[in-house]
C-alpha positions in Angstrom: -30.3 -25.4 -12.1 -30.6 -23.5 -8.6 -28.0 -20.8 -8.2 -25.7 -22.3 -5.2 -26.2 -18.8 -3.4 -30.1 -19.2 -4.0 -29.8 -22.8 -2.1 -27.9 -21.8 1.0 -30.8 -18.7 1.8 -34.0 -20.7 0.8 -33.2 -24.2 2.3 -33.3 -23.3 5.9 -36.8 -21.4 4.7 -37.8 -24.4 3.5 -36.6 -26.5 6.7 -38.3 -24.2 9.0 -41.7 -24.8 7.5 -41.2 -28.3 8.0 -40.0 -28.0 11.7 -42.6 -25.5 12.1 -45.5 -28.5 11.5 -43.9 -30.9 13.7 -43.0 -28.0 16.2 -44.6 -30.1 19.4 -41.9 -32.5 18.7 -39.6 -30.7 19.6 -36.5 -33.3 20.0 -37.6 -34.5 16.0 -37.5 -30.6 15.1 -33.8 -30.3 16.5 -33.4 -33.3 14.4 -34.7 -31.8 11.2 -33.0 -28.7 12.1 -29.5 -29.8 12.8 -29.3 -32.3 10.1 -30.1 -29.1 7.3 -27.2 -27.1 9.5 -24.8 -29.8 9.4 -25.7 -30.7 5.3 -25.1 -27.2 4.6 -21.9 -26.3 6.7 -20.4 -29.8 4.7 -21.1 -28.7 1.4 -20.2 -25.1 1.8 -17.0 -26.5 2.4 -16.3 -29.4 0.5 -17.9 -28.5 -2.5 -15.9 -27.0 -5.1 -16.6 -22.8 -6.2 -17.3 -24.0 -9.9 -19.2 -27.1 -11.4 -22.9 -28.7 -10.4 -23.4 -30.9 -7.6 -26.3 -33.2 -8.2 -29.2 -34.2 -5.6 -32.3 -35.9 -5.6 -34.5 -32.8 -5.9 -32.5 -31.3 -8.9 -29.4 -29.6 -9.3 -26.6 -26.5 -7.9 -24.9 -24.7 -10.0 -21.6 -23.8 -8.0 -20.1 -20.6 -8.7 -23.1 -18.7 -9.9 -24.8 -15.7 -9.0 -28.4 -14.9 -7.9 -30.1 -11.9 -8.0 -33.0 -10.9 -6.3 -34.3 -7.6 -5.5 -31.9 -5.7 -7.5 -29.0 -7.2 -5.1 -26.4 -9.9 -5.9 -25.6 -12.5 -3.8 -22.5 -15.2 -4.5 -20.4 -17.3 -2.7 -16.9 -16.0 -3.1 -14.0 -17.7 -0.9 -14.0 -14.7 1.9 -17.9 -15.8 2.8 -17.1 -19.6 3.1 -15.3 -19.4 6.6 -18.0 -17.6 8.3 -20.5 -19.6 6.7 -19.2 -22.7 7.9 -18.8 -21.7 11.1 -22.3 -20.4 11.5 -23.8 -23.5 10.3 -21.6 -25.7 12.4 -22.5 -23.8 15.3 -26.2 -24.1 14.4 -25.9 -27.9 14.0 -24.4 -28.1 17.4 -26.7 -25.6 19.0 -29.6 -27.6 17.3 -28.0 -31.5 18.6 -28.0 -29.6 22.0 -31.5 -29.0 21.9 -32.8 -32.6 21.6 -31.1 -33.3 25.0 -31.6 -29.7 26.4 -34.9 -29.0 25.3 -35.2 -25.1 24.3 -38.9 -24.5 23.5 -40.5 -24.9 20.6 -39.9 -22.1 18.2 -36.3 -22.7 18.7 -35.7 -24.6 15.6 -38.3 -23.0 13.4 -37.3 -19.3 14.4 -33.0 -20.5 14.4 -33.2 -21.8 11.1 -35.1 -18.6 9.6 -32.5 -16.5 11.5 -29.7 -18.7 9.6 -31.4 -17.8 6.0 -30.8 -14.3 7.2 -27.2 -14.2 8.6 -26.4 -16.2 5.1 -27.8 -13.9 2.8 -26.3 -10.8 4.6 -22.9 -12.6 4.3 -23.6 -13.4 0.4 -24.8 -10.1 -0.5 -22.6 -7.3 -2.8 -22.4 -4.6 -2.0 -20.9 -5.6 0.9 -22.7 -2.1 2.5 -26.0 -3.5 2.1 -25.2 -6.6 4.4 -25.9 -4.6 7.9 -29.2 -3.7 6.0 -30.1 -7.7 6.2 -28.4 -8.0 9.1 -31.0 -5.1 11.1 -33.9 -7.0 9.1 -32.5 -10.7 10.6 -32.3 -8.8 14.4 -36.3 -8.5 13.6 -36.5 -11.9 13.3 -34.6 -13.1 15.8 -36.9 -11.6 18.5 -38.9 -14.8 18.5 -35.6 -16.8 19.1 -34.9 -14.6 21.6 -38.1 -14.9 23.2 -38.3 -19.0 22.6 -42.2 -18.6 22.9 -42.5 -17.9 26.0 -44.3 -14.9 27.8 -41.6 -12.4 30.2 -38.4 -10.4 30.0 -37.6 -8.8 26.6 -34.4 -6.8 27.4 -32.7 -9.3 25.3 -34.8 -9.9 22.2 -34.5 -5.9 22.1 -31.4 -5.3 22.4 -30.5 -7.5 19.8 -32.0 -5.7 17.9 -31.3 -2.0 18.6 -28.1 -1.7 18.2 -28.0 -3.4 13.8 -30.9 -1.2 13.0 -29.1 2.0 14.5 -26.2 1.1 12.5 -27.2 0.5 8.9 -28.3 4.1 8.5 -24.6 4.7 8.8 -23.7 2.2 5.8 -26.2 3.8 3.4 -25.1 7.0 3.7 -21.5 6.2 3.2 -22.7 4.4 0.4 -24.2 7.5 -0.8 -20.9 10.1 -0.5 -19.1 6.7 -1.7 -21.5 7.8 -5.2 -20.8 11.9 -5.0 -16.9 10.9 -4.5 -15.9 10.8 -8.5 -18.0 13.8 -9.6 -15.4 15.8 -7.4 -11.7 13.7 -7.5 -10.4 17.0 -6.0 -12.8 16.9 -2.7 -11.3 15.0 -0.3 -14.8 15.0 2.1 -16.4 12.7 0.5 -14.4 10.1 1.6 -13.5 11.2 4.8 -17.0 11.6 5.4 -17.4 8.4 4.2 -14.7 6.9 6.2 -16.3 8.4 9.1 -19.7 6.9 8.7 -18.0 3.1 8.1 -16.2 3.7 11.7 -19.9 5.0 13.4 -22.0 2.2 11.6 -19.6 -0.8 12.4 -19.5 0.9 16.3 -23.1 -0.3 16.1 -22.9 -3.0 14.4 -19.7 -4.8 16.6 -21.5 -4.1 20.0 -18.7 -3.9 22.2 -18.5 -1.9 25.5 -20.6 0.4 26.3 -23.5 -1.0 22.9 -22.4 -4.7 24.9 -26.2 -4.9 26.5 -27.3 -7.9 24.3 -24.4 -10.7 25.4 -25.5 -10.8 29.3 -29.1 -9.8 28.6 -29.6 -13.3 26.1 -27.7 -15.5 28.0 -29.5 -14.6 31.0 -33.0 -14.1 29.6 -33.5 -16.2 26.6 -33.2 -19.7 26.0 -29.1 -20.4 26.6 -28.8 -22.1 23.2 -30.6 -19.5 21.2 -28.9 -16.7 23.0 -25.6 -18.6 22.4 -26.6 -19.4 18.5 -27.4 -15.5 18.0 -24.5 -14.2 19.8 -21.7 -16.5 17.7 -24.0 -15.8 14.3 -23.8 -12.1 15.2 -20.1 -12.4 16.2 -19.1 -14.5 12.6 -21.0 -12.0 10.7 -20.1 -8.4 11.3 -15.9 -9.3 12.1 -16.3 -10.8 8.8 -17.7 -7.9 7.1 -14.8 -5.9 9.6 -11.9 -7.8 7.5 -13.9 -7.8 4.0 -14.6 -4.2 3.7 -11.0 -2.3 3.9 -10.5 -5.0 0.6 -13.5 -4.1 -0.5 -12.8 0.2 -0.5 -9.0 0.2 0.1 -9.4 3.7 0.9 -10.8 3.2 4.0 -7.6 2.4 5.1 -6.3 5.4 4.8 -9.1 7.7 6.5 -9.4 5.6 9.1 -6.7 4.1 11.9 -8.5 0.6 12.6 -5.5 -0.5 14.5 -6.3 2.4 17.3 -9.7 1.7 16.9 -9.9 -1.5 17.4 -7.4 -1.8 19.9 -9.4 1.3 22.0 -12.5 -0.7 21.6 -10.9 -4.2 22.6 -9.0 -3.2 25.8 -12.5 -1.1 26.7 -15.0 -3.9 25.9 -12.8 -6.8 27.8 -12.4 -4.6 31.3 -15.7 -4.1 30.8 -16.8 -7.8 30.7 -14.1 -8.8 33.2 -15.0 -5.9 35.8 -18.9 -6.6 35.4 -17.9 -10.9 35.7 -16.4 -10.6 39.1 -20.4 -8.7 40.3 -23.0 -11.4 38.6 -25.1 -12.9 41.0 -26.5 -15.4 38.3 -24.6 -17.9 36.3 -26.4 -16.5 33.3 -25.6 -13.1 33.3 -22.1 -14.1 34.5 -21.9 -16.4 30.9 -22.8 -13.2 29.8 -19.9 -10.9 30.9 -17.5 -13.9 30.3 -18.5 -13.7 26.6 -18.2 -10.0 26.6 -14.7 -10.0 27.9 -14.0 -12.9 25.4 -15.4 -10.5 22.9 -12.8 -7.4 23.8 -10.0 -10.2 23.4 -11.2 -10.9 19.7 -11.3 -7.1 18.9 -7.6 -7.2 20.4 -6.8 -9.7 17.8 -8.4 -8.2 14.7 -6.2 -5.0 15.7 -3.4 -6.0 15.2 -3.3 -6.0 10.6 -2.8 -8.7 8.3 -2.8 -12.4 8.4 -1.3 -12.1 11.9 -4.3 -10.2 13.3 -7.1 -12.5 11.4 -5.6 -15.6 12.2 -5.7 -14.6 15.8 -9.1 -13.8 15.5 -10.3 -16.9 13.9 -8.5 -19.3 16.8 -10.0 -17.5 18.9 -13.5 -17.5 17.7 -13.1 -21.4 17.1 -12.6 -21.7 20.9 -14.8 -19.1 21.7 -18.1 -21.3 19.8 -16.6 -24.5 22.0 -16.6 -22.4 25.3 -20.2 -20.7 24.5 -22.1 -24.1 23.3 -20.8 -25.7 26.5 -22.2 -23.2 28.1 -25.2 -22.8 27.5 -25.5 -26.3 27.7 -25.0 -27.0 31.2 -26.5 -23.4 32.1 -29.9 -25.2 30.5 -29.5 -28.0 32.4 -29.1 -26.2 35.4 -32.2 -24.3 35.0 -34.3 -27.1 34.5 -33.1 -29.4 37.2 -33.0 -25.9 39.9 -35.6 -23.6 38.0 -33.1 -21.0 38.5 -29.4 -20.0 37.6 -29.3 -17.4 40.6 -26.0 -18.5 43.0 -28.9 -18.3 46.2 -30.7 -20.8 44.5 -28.4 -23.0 43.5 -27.0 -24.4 46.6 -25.5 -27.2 46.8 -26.7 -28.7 42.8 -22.8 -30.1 42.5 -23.8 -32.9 44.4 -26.4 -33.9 42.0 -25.5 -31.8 38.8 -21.3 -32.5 39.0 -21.0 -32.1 34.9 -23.2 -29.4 34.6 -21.1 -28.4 37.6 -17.7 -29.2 35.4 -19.2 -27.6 32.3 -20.3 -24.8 33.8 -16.5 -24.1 34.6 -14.7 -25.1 32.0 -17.2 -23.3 29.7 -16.3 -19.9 32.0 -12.4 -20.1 32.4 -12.4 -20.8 28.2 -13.7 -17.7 27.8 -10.8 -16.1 30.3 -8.3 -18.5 28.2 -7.4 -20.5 31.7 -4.6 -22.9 31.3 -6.4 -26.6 29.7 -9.5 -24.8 28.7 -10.3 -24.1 24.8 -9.1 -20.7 25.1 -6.2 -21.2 26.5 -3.4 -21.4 23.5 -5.2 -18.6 21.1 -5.7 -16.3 24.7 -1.9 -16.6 25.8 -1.0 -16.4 22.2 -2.4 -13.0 21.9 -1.3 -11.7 25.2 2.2 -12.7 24.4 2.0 -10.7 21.2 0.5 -7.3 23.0 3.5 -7.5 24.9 5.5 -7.3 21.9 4.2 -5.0 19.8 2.2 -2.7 22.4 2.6 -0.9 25.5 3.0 -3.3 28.7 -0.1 -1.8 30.6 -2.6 -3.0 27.4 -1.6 -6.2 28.0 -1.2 -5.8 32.0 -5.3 -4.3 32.3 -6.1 -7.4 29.7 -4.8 -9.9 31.9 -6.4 -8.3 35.3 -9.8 -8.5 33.7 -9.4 -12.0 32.7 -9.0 -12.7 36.6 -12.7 -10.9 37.0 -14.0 -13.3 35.1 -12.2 -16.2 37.3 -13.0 -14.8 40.4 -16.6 -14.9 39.2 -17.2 -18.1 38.4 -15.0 -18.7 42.1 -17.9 -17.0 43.3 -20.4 -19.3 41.4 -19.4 -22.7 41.8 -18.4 -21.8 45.7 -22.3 -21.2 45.6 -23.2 -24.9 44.1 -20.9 -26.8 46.2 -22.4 -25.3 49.0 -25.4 -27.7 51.2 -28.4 -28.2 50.5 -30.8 -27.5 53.5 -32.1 -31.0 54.9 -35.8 -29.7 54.7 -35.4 -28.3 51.0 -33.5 -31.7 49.7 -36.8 -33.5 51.6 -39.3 -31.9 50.1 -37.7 -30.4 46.1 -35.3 -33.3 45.4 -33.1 -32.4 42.5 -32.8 -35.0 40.3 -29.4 -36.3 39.0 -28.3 -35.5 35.8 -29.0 -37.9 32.5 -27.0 -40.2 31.1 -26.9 -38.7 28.0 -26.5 -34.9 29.3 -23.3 -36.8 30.8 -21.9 -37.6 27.5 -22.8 -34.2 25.9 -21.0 -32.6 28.9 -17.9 -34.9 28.8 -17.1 -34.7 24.7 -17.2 -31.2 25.2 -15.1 -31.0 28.6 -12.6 -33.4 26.6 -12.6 -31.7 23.4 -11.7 -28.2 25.2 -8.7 -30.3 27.1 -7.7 -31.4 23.6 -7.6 -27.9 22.0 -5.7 -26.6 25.0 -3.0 -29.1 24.7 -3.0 -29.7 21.1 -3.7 -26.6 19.3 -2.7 -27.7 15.9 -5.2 -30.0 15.8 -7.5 -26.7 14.6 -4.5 -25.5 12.1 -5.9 -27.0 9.0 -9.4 -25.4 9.4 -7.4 -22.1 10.5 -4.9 -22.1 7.8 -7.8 -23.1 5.0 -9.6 -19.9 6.9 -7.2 -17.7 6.8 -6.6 -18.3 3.1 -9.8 -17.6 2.1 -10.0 -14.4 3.9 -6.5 -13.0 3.3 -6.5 -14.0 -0.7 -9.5 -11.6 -1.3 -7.0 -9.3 -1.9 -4.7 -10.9 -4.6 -7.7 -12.6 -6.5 
């Protein structure tokens, strides 16, 4: 029997090899691709943690163990949520690329990535996760990239910033090890402490390490920028809530709360300030999800079951927001050949639902009123007002309006006219029927979330269970 743990890391290995052959079709490769995402998000969820599950090949043992290279790696409940999330995001990332073609490494290279974000989050010790994580940032340079010859700001960046933190983890680990030998010494620990704090500053990449959001989603292909920034994202907050449970006296050498809450308010002006400046609707995706980002961090300050179910609503809206995104920001590349506001004159005449996603996707990441954001976004403004000082909440909401005022800025630019000699000789097509449809689910899905927020509650509260009963099992 195949350790469950063993299935979820080698299967998208396995899948990738097989995309890889039929890599010139590319909308069959998505296929492939989206279908192993979407098999494994279900069962990681649905299946039970003990028994065997039975399937043509052979057989899973559930609740196992596998070790490999002197590591363990099981599935224990505080994994599933992230898990699920990453894989539902790569399924919808991957559907997205059969009608927004991405290049053809994309489904190859995103499945291989996927293996790697999996194993980091199975791993134990839990500080030899950002050592995966720094070894998956290699590999997603040819996602980044999508096989294609030009900028490489992004594919690097993504990569800096996990390599220069796992140093941090090791050596913690290591005055984790000289701790007992000295029960008197209090360094140890704080020194310990102090490294956790420095190696998840890296690992996080909020303001000023923020370079990789805006430099993806404005170089690389949309989808596979969005699929590594939400992957990324899922990851390390998870390994931010599983940590103080896993060395519970990390709580008390190091005030997360004022951390995180530094780091939030820092990284959302940041995104909102740079926003309202973009001169390109993929940069400006870029600063919208960095802002977005700073609101999360917000969230996960504030402790307990309050602060992570905050953060989990929000990271729910903020996949919706980002895959919508980067949908219609791929559309609108292919049908302009450019995302710049210059060159995008006038598109809303021919592009109006790349045009409506385009928005919608932006002012969901500022939590605008009907917009996926909105309820989890107000939500945690209404709480900062509560249980922090007035101007945290008061420099939030002002940054929010940068990113507002910068997608004003965009979509003044595609309603604008097209020049009678350009639309006579570069026509821009209208968009396809079935870009329509991908654009309207999503539009109407993010109006459904805004209005009817409890229709997430079951997949929150079954979320927020896993994560917060760590503690008591």
């Amino acid at each position: 029997m195949t350790p469950f743990p063993l299935f979820i890391v080698t299967l998208p290995i396995v899948a990738a090899a097989l995309v890889y052959v039929v890599r010139r079709l590319e909308a069959v490769a998505a296929l492939v691709a989206a279908a192993t995402a979407a098999f494994l998000a279900a069962a990681i969820a649905t299946w039970p943690p003990v028994g065997m599950a039975v399937l043509p090949g052979g057989s899973i043992a559930l609740g196992t163990s596998w070790v490999a290279l002197g590591q363990n790696f099981a599935l224990d409940a505080a994994a599933r949520p992230a898990l699920v999330l990453i894989f539902g995001v790569a399924a919808g990332a991957f559907v997205a690329a059969v009608i927004f073609p991405q290049g053809r490494t994309f489904a190859p290279a995103g499945l291989l990535v996927l293996s790697g974000f999996a194993a980091a989050l199975l791993v134990h010790p839990l500080f030899m996760a950002p050592v995966i994580l720094a070894a998956t940032a290699a590999v997603a340079v040819f996602l980044a990239q999508g096989g294609r010859a030009g900028p490489i700001r992004g594919a690097l960046r993504q990569m800096l910033f996990p390599f220069l933190a796992f140093p941090f983890f090791l050596l913690a680990a290591w005055y984790l090890e000289q701790a007992p030998f000295n029960p008197d010494d209090p360094l140890p620990l704080q020194t310990a402490g102090r490294l956790f704090v420095w190696g998840f500053f890296f690992l996080l990449g909020g303001a000023p390490l923020h370079g990789a959001m805006p430099a993806l989603l404005a170089e690389s292909p949309p989808l596979a920028g969005v699929l590594l920034v939400l992957c990324n994202n899922a990851a390390t907050l998870t390994l931010l809530i599983r940590f103080p449970e896993a060395y519970p006296w990390l709580t008390g050498q190091v005030d997360a709360e004022m951390w995180l809450l530094g780091l939030g308010v820092l990284t959302a002006l940041w995104g909102g300030a740079a926003a309202l400046g973009q001169r390109g609707f993929g940069r400006l995706l870029g600063y919208a999800a960095v802002h977005d980002y700073g609101a999360i961090l917000l969230g996960l300050s504030m402790q307990g079951p309050l602060g992570v179910s905050t953060t989990l609503t929000m990271m729910l809206a903020r996949s919706l927001s980002l895959l919508l995104g980067a949908s219609a920001l791929s559309a609108l590349r292919a049908r302009m050949g450019s995302d710049s506001f210059a060159r995008v004159r006038g598109a809303a005449t021919r592009l109006p639902w790349v045009t409506a996603g385009l928005l919608v996707a932006g002012l969901g990441l500022a939590g605008w009123p009907l917009t996926a954001g909105f309820g989890a976004r107000w939500g945690l403004l209404r709480l900062l007002m509560e249980g922090q000082p007035l101007v945290v909440a008061g420099l939030f909401a002002i940054s929010a309006a940068g990113v507002v005022l910068g997608y004003v800025r965009g979509v003044a630019s595609l309603i604008g006219r097209i020049p009678h000699e350009e639309a006579e000789t570069n026509p821009v097509e209208r968009e396809p029927a079935r870009a329509v449809a991908w654009m309207v689910v999503f539009i109407v899905v993010a109006v459904v979330v805004a209005l009817a927020p409890q229709v997430t509650a079951p997949w929150i509260t079954a979320a927020l269970d896993a994560l917060t009963g760590v503690a008591a099992s």
